[in-house]
RODO-2510 file (C-alpha; in nm, 4 decimals, decimal comma):
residues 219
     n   res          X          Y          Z
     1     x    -9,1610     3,4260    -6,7442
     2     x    -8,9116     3,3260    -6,9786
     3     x    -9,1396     3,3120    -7,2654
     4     x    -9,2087     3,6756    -7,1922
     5     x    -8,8203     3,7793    -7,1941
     6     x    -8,7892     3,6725    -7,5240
     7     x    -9,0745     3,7953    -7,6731
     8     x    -9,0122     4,1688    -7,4802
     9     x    -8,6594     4,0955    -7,6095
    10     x    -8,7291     4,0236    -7,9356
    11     x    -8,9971     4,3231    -8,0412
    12     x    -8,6729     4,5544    -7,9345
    13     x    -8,4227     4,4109    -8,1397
    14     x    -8,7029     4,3818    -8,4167
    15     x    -8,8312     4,7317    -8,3106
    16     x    -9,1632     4,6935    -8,2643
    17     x    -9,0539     4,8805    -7,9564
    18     x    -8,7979     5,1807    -8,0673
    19     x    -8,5137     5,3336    -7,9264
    20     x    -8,7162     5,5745    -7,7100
    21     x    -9,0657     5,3737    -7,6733
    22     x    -9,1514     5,3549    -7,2810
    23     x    -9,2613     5,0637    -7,1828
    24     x    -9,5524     5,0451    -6,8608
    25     x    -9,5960     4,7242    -6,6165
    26     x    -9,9492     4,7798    -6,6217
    27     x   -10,0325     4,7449    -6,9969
    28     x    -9,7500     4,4602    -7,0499
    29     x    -9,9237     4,3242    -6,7383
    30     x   -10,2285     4,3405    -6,9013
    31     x   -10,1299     4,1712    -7,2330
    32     x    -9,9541     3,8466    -7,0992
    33     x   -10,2135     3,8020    -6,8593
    34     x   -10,0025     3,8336    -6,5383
    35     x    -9,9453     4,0515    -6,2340
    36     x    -9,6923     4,3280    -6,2561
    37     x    -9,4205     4,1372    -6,0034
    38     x    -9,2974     3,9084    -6,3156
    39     x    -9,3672     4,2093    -6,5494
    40     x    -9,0892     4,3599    -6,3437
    41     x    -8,8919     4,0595    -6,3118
    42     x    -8,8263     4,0371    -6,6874
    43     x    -8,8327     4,4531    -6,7003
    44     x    -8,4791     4,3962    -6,4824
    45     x    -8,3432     4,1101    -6,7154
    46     x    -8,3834     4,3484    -6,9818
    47     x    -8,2167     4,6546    -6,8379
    48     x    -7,9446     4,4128    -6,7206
    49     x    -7,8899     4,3489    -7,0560
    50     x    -7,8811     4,7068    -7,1523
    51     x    -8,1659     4,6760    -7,3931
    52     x    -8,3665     4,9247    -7,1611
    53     x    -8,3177     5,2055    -6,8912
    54     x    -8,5232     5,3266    -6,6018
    55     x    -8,5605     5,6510    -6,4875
    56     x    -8,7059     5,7940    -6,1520
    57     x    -8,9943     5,9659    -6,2791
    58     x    -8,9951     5,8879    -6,6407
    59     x    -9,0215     5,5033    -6,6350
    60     x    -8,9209     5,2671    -6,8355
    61     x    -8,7336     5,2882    -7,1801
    62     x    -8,5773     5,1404    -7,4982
    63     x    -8,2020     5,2455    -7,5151
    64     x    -8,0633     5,3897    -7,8334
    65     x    -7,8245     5,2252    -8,0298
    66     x    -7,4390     5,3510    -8,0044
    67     x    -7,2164     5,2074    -8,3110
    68     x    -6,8606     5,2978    -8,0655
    69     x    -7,0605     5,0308    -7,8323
    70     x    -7,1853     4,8205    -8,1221
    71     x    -6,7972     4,8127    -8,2576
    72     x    -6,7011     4,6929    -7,9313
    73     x    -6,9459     4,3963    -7,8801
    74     x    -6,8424     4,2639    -8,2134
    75     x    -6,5082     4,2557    -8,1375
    76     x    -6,6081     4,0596    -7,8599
    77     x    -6,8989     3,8459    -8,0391
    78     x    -6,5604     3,7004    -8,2644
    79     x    -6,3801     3,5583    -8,0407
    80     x    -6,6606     3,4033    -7,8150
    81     x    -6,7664     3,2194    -8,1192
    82     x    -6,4453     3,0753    -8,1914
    83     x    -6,4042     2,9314    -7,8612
    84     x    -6,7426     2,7471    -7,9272
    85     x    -6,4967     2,4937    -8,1187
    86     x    -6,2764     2,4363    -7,7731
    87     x    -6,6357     2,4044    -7,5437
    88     x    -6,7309     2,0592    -7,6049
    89     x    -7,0225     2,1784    -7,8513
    90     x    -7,3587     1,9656    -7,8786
    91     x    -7,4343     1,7883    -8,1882
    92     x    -7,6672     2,0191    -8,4183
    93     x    -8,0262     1,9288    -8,2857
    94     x    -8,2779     1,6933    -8,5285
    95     x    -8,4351     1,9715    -8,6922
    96     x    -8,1778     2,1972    -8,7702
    97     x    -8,1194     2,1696    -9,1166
    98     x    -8,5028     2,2577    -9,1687
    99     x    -8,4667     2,5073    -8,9650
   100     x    -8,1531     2,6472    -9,1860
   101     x    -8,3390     2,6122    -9,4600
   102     x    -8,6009     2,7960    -9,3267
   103     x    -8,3690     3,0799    -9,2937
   104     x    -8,2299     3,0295    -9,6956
   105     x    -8,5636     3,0900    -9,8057
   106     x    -8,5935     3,3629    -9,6541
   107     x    -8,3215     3,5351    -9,7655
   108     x    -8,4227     3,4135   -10,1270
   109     x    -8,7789     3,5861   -10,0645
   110     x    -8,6488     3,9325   -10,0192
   111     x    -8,3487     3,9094   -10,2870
   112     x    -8,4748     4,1948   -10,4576
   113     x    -8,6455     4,4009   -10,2739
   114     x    -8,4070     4,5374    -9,9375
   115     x    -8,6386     4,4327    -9,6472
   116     x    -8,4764     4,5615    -9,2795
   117     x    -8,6725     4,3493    -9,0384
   118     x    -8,6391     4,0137    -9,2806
   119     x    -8,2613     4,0411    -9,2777
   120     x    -8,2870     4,1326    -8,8313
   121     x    -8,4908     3,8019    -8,7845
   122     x    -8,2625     3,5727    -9,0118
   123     x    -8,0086     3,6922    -8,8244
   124     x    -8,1668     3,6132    -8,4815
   125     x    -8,2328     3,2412    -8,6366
   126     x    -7,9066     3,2206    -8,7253
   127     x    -7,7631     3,3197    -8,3534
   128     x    -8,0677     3,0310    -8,2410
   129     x    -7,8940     2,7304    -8,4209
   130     x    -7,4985     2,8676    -8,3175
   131     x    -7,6422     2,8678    -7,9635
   132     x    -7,8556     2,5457    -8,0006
   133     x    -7,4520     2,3701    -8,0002
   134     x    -7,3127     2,5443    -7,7188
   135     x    -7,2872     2,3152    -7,3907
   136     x    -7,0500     2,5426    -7,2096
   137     x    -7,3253     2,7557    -7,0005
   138     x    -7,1372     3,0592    -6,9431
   139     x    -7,0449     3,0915    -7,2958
   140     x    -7,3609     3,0608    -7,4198
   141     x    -7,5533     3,3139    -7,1267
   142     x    -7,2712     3,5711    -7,2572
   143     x    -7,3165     3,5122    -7,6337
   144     x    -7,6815     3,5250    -7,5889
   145     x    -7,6053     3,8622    -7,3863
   146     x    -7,3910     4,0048    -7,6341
   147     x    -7,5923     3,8841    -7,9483
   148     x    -7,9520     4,1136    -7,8541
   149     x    -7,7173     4,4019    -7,7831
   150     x    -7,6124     4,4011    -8,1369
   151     x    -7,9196     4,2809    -8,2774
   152     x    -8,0686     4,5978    -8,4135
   153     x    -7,7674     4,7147    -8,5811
   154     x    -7,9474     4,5489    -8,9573
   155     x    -8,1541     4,8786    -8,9043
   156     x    -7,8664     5,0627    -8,8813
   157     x    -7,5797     4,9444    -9,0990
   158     x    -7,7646     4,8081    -9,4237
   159     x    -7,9107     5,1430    -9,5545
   160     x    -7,5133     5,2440    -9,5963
   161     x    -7,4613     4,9048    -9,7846
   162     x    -7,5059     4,7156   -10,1076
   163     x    -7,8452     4,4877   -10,0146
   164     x    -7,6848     4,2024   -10,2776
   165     x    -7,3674     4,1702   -10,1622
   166     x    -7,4735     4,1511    -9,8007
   167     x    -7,7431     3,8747    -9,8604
   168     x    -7,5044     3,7330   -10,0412
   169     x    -7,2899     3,7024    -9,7628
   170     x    -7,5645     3,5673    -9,5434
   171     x    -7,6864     3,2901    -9,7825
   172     x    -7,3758     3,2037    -9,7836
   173     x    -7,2667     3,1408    -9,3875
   174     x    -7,6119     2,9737    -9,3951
   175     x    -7,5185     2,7219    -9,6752
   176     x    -7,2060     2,6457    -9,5127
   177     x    -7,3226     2,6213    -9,1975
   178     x    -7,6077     2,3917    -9,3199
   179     x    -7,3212     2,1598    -9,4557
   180     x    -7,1112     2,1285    -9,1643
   181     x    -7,4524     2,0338    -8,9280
   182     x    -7,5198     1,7781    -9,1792
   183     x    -7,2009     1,6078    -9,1107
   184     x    -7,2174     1,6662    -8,7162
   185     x    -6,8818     1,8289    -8,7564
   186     x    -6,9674     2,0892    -8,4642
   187     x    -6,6275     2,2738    -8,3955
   188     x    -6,5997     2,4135    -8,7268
   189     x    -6,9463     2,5741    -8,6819
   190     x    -6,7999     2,8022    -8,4760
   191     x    -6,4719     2,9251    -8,6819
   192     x    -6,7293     2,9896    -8,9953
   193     x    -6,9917     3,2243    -8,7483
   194     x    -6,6716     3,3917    -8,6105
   195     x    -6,5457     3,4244    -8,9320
   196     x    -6,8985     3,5851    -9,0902
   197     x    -6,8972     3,8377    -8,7646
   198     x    -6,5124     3,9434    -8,8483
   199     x    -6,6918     4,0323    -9,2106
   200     x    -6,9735     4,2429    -9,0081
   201     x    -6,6783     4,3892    -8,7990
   202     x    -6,5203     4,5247    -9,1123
   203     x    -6,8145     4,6815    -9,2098
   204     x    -6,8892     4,8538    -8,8689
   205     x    -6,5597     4,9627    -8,9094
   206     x    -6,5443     5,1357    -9,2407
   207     x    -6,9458     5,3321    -9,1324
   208     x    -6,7723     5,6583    -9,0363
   209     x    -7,1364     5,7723    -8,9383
   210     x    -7,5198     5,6699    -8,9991
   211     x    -7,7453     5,8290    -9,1932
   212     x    -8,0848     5,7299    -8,9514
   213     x    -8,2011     5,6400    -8,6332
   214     x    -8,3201     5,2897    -8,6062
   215     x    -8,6721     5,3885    -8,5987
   216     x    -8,6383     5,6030    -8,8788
   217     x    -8,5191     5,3159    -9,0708
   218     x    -8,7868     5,0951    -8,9848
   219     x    -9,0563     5,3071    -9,0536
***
């Protein structure tokens, strides 16, 4: 069931599914090859974590994406990961520095051409490995929480910004990130990610309005 929270999860904040999109027990029944009862059990998760709504009526939905709320969750997203340095953090796991380098090369692939849903995922890899050193359980359910609640703001924010300077920005928290796993040094991990989301703050911050939906962006 968990398998299918994630991937429900991540078509949203990817979205395959857009703000909008309904989405029906019966055919998501149909496709994982299970009743509807878990089908409804991860439908909950998901409006728990405000990704959709249900209406009487009208079923299930994908929320739209508010940048007041999105402002807010950053501001919160900072200071959760800089108390991943005070949590007793796990050493970076045996494969994460492939992993990050993974994630480099895919920001080198789409240096010149501005590619959306590229950008979304190495973003969600890059929320994987922070959360792959985070023992504290709390901390990381809530970070998790906060992280797919924000995740579709890429659609959003980077039409209204310079494509370099913001891969830029992202090679580089994934260089020095990359460094400080190879050295097991753990609690500074956290102080460069909050550091990177203060920079993603600012820019939320100075977007008086958007120019597109998500959707519209996407497509």
């Amino acid at each position: 069931m968990d398998e299918i929270y994630e991937t429900l999860r991540e078509r949203i904040c990817l979205l395959d599914y857009p703000p909008g999109c309904v989405l029906r027990e019966r055919t998501l029944a149909e496709e994982f090859g299970v009743s509807r009862t878990p089908i409804r059990t991860v439908l909950q998760r998901l409006e728990k974590d405000g990704l959709i709504t249900s209406h009487q009526g009208r079923g299930t939905t994908v929320t739209t994406v508010n940048l007041a709320d999105l402002r807010d969750i950053y501001f919160m997203r900072v200071h959760l990961a800089e108390a991943i340095a005070y949590s007793r953090p796990h050493a970076p796991k045996p494969d994460a520095i492939e992993e990050m380098q993974k994630l480099e090369q895919m920001a080198f692939s789409v240096a010149d051409t501005p590619d959306y849903r590229t950008f979304a995922q190495i973003s969600i890899g890059l929320h994987k490995q922070v959360q792959s050193i985070i023992r504290n359980k709390a901390l990381k359910d809530f970070s998790d929480q906060l992280f797919y609640q924000t995740a579709r703001i890429w659609f959003l924010l980077l039409p209204n910004l310079n494509w370099k300077e913001e891969l830029e920005d992202v090679l580089e928290e994934i260089k020095t990130l990359k460094r400080f796993m190879t050295h097991d040094n753990v609690t500074a991990i956290g102080r460069i990610h909050s550091a990177y989301l203060s920079l993603v703050l600012s820019r939320l911050e100075g977007v008086e309005q958007l120019n597109a939906t998500p959707s519209e962006v996407a497509e």
